[in-house]
C-alpha positions as protocol buffer text, in pm:
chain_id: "A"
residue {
  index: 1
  type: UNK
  ca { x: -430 y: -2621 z: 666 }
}
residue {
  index: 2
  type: UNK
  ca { x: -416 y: -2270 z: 795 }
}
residue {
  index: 3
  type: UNK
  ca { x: -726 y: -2120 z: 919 }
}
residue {
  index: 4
  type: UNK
  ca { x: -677 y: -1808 z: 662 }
}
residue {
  index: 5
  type: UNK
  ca { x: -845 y: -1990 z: 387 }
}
residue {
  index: 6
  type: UNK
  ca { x: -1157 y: -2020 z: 625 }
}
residue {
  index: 7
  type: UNK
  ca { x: -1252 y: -1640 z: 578 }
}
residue {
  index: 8
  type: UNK
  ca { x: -1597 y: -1647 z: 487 }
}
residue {
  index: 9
  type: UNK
  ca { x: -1633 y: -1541 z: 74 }
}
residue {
  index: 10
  type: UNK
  ca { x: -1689 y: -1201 z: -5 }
}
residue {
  index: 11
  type: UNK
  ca { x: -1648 y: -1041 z: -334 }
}
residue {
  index: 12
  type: UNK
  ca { x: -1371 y: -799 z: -346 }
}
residue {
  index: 13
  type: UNK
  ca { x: -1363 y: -496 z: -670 }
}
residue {
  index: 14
  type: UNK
  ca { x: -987 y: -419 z: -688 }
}
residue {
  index: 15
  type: UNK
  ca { x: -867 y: -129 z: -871 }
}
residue {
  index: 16
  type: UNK
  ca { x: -522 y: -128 z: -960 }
}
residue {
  index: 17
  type: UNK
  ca { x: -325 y: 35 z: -1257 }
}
residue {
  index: 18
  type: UNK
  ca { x: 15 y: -156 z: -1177 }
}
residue {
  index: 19
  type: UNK
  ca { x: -52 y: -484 z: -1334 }
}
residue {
  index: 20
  type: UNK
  ca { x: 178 y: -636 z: -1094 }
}
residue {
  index: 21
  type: UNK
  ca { x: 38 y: -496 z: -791 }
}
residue {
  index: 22
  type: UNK
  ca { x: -299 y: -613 z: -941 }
}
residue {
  index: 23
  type: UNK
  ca { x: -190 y: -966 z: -976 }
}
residue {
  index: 24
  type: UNK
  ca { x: -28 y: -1010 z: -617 }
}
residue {
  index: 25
  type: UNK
  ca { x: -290 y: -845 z: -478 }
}
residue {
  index: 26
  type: UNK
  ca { x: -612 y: -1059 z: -607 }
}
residue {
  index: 27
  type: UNK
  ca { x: -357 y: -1430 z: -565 }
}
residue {
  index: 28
  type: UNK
  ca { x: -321 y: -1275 z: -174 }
}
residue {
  index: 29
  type: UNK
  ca { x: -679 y: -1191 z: -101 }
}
residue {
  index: 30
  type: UNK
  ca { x: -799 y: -1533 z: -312 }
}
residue {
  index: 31
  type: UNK
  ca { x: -555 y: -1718 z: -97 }
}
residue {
  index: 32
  type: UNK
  ca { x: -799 y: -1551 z: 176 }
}
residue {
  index: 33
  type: UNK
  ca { x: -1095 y: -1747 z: 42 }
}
residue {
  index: 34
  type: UNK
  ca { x: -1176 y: -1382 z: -98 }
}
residue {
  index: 35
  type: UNK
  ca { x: -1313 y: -1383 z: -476 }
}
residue {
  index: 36
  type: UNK
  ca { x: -1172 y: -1078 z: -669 }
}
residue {
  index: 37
  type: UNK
  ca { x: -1295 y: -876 z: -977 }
}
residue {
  index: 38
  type: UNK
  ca { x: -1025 y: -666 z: -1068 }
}
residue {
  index: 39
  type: UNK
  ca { x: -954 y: -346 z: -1338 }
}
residue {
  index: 40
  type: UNK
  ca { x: -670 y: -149 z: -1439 }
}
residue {
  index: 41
  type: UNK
  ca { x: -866 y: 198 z: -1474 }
}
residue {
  index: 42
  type: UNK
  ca { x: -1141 y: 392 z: -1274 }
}
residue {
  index: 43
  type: UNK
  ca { x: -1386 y: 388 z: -1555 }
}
residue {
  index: 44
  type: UNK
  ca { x: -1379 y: 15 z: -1618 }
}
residue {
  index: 45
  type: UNK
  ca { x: -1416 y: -48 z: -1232 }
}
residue {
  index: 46
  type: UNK
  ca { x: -1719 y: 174 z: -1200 }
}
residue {
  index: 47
  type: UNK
  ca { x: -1906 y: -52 z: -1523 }
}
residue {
  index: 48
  type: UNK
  ca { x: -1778 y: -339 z: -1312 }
}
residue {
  index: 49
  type: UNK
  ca { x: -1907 y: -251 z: -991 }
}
residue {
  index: 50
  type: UNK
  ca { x: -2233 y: -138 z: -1145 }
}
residue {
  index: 51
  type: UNK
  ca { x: -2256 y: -471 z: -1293 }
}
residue {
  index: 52
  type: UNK
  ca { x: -2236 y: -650 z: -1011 }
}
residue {
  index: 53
  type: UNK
  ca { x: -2240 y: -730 z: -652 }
}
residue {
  index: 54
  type: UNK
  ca { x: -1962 y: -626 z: -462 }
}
residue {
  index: 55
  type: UNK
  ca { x: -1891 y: -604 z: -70 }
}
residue {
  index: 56
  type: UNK
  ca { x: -1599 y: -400 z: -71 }
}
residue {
  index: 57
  type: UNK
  ca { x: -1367 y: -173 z: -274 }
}
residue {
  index: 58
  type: UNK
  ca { x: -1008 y: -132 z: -331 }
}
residue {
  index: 59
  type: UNK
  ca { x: -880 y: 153 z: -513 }
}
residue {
  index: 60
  type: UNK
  ca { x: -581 y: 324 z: -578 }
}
residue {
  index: 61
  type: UNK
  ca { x: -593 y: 668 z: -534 }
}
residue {
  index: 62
  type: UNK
  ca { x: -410 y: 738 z: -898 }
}
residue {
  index: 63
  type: UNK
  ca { x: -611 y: 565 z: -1163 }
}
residue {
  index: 64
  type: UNK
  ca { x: -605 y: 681 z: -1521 }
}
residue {
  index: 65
  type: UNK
  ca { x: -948 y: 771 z: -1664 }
}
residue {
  index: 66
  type: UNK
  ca { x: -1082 y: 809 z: -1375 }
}
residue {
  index: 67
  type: UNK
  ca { x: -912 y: 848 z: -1066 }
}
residue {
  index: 68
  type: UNK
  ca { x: -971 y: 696 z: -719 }
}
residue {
  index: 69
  type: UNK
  ca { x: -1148 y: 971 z: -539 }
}
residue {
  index: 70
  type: UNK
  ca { x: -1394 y: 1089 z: -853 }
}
residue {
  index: 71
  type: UNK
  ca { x: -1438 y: 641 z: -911 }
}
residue {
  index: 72
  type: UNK
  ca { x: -1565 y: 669 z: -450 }
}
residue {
  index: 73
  type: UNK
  ca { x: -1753 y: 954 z: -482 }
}
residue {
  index: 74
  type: UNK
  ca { x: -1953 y: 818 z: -789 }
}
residue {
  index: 75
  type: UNK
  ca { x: -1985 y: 459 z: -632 }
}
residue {
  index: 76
  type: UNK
  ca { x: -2110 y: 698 z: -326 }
}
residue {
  index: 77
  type: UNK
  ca { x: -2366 y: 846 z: -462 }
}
residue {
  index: 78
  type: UNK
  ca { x: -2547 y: 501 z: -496 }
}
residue {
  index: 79
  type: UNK
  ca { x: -2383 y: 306 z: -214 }
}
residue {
  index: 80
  type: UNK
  ca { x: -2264 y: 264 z: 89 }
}
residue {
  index: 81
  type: UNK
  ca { x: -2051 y: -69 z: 34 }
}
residue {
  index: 82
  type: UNK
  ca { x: -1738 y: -69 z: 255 }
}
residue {
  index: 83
  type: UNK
  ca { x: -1432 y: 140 z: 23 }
}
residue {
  index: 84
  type: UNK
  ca { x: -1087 y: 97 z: 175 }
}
residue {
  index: 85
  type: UNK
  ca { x: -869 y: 356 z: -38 }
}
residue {
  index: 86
  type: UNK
  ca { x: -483 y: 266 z: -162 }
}
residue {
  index: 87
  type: UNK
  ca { x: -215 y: 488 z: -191 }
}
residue {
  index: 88
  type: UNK
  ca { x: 155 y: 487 z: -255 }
}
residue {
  index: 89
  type: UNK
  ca { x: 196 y: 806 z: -34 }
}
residue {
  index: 90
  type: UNK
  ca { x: 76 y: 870 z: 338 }
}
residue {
  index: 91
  type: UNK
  ca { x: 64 y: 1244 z: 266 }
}
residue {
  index: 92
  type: UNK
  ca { x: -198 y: 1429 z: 442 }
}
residue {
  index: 93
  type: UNK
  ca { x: -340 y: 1563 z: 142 }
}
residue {
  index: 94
  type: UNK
  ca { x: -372 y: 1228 z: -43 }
}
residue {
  index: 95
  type: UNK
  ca { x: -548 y: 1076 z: 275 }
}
residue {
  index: 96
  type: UNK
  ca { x: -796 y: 1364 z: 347 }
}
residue {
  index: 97
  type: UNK
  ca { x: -892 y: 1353 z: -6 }
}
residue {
  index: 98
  type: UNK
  ca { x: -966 y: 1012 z: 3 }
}
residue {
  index: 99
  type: UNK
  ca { x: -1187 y: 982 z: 320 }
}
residue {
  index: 100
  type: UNK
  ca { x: -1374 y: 1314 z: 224 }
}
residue {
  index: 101
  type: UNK
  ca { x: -1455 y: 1125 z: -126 }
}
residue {
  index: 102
  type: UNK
  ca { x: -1652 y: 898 z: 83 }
}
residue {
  index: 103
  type: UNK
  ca { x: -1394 y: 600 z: 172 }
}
residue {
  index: 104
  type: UNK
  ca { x: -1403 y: 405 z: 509 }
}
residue {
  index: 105
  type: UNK
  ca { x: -1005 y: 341 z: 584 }
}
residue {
  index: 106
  type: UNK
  ca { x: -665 y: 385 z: 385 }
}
residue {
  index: 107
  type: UNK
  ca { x: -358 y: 204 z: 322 }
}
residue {
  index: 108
  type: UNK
  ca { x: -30 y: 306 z: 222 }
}
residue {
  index: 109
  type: UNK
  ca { x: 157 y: 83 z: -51 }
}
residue {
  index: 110
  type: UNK
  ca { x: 370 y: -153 z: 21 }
}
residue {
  index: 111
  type: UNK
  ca { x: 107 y: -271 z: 215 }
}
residue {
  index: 112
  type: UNK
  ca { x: 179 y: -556 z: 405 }
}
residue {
  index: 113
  type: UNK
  ca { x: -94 y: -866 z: 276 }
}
residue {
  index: 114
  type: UNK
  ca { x: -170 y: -981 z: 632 }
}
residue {
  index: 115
  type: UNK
  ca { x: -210 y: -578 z: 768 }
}
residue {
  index: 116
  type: UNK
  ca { x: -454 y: -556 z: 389 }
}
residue {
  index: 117
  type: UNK
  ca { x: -613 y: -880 z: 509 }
}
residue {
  index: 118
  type: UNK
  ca { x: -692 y: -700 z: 865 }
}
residue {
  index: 119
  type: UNK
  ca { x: -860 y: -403 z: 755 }
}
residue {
  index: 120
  type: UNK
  ca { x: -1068 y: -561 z: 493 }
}
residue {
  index: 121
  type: UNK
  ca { x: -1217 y: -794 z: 744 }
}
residue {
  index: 122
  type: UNK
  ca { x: -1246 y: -487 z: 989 }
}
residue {
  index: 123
  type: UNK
  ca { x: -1411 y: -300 z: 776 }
}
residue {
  index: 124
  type: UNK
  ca { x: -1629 y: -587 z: 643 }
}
residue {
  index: 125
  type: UNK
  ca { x: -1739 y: -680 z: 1009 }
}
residue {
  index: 126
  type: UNK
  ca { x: -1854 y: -326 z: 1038 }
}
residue {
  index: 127
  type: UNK
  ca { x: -2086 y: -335 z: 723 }
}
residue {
  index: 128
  type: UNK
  ca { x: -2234 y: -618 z: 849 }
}
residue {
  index: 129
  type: UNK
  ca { x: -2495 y: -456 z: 1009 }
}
residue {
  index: 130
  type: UNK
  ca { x: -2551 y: -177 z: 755 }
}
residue {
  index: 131
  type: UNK
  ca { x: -2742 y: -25 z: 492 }
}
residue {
  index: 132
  type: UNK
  ca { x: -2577 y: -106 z: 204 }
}
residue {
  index: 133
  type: UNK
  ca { x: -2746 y: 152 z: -7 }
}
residue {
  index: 134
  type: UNK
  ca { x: -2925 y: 535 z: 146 }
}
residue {
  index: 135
  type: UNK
  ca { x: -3229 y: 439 z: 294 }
}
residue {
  index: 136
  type: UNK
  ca { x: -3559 y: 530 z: 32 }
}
residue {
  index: 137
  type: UNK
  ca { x: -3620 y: 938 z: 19 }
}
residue {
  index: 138
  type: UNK
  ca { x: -3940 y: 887 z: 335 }
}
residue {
  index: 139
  type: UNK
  ca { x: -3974 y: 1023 z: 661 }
}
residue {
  index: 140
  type: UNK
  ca { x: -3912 y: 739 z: 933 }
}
residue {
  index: 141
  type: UNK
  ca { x: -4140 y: 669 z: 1188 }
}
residue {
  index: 142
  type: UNK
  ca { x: -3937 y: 614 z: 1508 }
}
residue {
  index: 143
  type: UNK
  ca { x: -4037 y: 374 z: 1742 }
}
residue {
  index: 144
  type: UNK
  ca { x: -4032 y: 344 z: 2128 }
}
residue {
  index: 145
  type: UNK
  ca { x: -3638 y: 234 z: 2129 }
}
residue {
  index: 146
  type: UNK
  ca { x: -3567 y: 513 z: 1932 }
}
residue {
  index: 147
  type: UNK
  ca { x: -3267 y: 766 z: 2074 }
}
residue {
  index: 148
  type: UNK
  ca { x: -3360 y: 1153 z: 2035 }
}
residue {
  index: 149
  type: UNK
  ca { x: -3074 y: 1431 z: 2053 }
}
residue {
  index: 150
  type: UNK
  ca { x: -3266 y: 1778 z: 1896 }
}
residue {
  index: 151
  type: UNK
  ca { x: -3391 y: 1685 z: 1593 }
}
residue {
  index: 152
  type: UNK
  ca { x: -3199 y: 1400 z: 1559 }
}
residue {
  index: 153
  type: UNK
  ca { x: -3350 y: 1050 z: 1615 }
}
residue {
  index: 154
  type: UNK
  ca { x: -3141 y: 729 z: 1609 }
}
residue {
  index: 155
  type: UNK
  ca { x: -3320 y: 388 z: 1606 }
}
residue {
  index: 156
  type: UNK
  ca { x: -3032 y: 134 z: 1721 }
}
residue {
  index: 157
  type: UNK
  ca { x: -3248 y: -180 z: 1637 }
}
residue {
  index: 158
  type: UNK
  ca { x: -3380 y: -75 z: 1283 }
}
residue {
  index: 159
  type: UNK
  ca { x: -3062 y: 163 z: 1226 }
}
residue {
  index: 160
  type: UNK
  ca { x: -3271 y: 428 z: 1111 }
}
residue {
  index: 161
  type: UNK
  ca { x: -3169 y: 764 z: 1163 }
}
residue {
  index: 162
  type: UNK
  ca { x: -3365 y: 1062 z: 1095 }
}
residue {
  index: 163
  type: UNK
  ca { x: -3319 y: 1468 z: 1115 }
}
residue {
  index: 164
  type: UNK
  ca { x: -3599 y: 1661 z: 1129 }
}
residue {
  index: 165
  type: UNK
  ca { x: -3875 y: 1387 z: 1029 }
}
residue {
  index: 166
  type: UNK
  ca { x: -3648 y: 1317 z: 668 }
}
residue {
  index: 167
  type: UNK
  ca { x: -3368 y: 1005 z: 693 }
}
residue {
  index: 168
  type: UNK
  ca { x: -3031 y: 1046 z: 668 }
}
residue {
  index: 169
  type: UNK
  ca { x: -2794 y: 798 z: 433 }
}
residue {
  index: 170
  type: UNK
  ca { x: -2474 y: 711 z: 644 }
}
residue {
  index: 171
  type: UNK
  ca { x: -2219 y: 509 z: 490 }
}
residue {
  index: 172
  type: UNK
  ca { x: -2146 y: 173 z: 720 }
}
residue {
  index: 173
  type: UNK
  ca { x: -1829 y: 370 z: 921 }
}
residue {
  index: 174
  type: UNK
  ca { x: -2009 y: 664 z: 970 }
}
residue {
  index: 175
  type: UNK
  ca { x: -2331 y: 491 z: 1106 }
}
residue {
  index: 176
  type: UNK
  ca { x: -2081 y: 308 z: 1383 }
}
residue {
  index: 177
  type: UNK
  ca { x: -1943 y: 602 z: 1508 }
}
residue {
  index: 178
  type: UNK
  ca { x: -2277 y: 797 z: 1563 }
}
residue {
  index: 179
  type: UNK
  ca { x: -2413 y: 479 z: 1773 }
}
residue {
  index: 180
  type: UNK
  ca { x: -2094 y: 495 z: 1951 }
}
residue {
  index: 181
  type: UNK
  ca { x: -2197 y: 884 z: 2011 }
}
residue {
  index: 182
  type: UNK
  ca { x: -2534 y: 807 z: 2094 }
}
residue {
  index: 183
  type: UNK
  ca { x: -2406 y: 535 z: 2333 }
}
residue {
  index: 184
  type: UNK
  ca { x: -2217 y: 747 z: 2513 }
}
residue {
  index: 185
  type: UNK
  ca { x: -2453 y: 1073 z: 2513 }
}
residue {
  index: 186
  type: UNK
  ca { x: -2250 y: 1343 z: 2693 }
}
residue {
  index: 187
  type: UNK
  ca { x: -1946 y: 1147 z: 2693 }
}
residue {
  index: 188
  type: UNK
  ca { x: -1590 y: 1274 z: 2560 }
}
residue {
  index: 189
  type: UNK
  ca { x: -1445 y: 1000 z: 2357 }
}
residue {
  index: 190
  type: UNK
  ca { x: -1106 y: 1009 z: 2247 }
}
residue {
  index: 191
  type: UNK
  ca { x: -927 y: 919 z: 1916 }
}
residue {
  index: 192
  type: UNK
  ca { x: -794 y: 611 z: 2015 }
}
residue {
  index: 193
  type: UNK
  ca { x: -1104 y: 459 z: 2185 }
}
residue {
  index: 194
  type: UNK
  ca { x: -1308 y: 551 z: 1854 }
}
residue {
  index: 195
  type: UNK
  ca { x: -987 y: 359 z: 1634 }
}
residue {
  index: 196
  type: UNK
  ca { x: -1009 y: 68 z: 1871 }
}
residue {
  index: 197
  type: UNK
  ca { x: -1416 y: 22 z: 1913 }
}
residue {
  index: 198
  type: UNK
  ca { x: -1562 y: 211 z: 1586 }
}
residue {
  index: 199
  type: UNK
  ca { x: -1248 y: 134 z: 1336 }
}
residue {
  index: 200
  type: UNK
  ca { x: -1192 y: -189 z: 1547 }
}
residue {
  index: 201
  type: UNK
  ca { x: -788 y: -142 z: 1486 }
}
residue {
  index: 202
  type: UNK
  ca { x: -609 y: -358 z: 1789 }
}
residue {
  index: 203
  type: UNK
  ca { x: -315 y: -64 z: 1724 }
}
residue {
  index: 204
  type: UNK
  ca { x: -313 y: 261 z: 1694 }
}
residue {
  index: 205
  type: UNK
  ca { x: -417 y: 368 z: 1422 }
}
residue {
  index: 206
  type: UNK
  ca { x: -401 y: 738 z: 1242 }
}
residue {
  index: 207
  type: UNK
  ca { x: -684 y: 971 z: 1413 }
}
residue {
  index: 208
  type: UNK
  ca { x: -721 y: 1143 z: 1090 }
}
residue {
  index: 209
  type: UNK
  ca { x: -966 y: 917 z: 1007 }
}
residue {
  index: 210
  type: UNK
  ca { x: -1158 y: 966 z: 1300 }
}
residue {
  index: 211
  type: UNK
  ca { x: -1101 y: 1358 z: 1229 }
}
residue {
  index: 212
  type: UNK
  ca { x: -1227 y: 1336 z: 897 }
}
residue {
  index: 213
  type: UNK
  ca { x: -1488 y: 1076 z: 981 }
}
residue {
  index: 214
  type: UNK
  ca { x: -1691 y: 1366 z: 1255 }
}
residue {
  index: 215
  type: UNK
  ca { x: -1654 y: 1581 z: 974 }
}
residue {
  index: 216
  type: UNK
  ca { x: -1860 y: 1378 z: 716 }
}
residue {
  index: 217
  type: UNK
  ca { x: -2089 y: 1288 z: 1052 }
}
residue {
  index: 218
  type: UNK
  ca { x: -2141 y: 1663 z: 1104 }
}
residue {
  index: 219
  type: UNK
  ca { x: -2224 y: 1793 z: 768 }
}
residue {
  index: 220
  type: UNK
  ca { x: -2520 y: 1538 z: 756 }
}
residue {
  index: 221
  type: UNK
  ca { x: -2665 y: 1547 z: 1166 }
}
residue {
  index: 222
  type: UNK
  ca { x: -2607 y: 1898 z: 1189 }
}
residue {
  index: 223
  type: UNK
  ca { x: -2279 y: 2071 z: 1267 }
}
residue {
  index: 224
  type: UNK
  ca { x: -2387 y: 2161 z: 1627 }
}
residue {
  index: 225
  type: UNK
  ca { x: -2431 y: 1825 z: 1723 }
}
residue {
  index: 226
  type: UNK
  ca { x: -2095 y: 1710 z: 1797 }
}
residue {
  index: 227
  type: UNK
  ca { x: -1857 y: 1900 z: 2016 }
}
residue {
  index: 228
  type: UNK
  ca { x: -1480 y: 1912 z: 1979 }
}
residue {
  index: 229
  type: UNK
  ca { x: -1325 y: 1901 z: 2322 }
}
residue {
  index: 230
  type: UNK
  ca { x: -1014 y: 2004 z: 2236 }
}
residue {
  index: 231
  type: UNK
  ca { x: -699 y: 1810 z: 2338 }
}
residue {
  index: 232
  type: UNK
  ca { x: -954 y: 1504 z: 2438 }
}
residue {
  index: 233
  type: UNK
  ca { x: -1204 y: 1457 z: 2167 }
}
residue {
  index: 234
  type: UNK
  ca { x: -1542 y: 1411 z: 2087 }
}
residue {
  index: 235
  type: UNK
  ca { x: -1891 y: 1392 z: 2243 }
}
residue {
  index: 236
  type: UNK
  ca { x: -2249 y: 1405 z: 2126 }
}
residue {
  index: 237
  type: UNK
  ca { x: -2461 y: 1681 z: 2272 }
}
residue {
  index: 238
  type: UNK
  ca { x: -2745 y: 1556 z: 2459 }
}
């Protein structure tokens, strides 16, 4: 028996309009040993994933009711669970929008089920170890392992991470690439090396996630704190 089916159970929310998309989709990732709930419009997925417990979301990016970017940036204002974001064009447009709604990665339809397969356990590996909800509205007490940059402290043990005394609610992606930063204080870090150890992609992958990853990164640890070196990267300011 292949060792595909031995993929630890997690429960999938697929949004799909295309019935037939929805239905090849949730037999492939079951094949997986995945368990899918599945919806044909944004609204219905967002009762659905309120109802339940989910540890990842797949969403088109044109839903009717509700489309994929308002259905991420309402299941972000609660959560942090792992979104990977479906579209039937690679435009830039469609993929900024997407990642600035608040989701983790992106594929473009036809996907490829064993490329799908990759990124969902990718981006699942990298929740792991996550919040999967903001952290409660109190100031953290850091403790003696705890890395300070300004007014930023990161504890890499608790995975706290403050600003100014008050915590700061990173989705699962975001989190990764600031201990990454904080790993490397001072430290220019290109595209690629952020796809291959943040993203964990074993190809390379498009850097506009990374791009529009520092952006999300900056708006909530200050704007300051990472520097663009242009035509290398990024690094966090000491």
């Amino acid at each position: 028996m292949s060792d595909s089916v031995s993929e630890p159970a997690a429960v999938i929310l697929l949004v799909e309009d295309d019935e037939v998309i929805r239905r090849t989709v949730a037999m492939a990732l079951e094949r997986y040993g995945y368990e899918v709930s599945a919806a044909a419009d944004g609204l219905t997925g967002l009762e659905l994933f309120r109802e339940g417990r989910h540890d990842l979301l797949l969403l088109d990016l044109m839903l009717p009711a509700l489309d994929g970017i308002g259905l991420c940036r309402r299941v972000r204002e609660s959560s942090m669970v792992p979104v990977l974001m479906m579209s039937a064009r690679g435009d830039s447009l469609d993929v900024v929008s997407g990642l600035e709604a608040g989701a983790d990665d992106y594929v473009v339809k036809p996907v490829d089920t064993a490329v799908l397969v990759a990124r969902i356990r990718s981006l699942l590996r990298r929740a792991t170890f996550a919040p999967s909800a903001p952290p409660a509205a109190r100031p953290a007490e850091p403790d003696d392992a705890a890395l300070v940059f300004g007014d930023l402290s990161i504890d890499p043990r608790g995975l706290d991470v403050c600003r100014g005394g008050e915590p700061v609610a990173l989705a699962p992606t975001e989190l990764r690439l600031l201990l990454e930063f904080a790993a490397n204080p001072g430290i220019v870090l290109d595209r690629q090396t952020l796809l291959r150890d943040v993203w964990d992609y074993g190809w390379d992958g498009d850097s506009r996630v990374v791009d529009l990853c520092v952006q999300r990164l900056r708006k909530k640890i200050g704007s300051d704190r990472i520097e663009t070196v242009r035509g290398f990267g990024y690094k966090l300011r000491r």
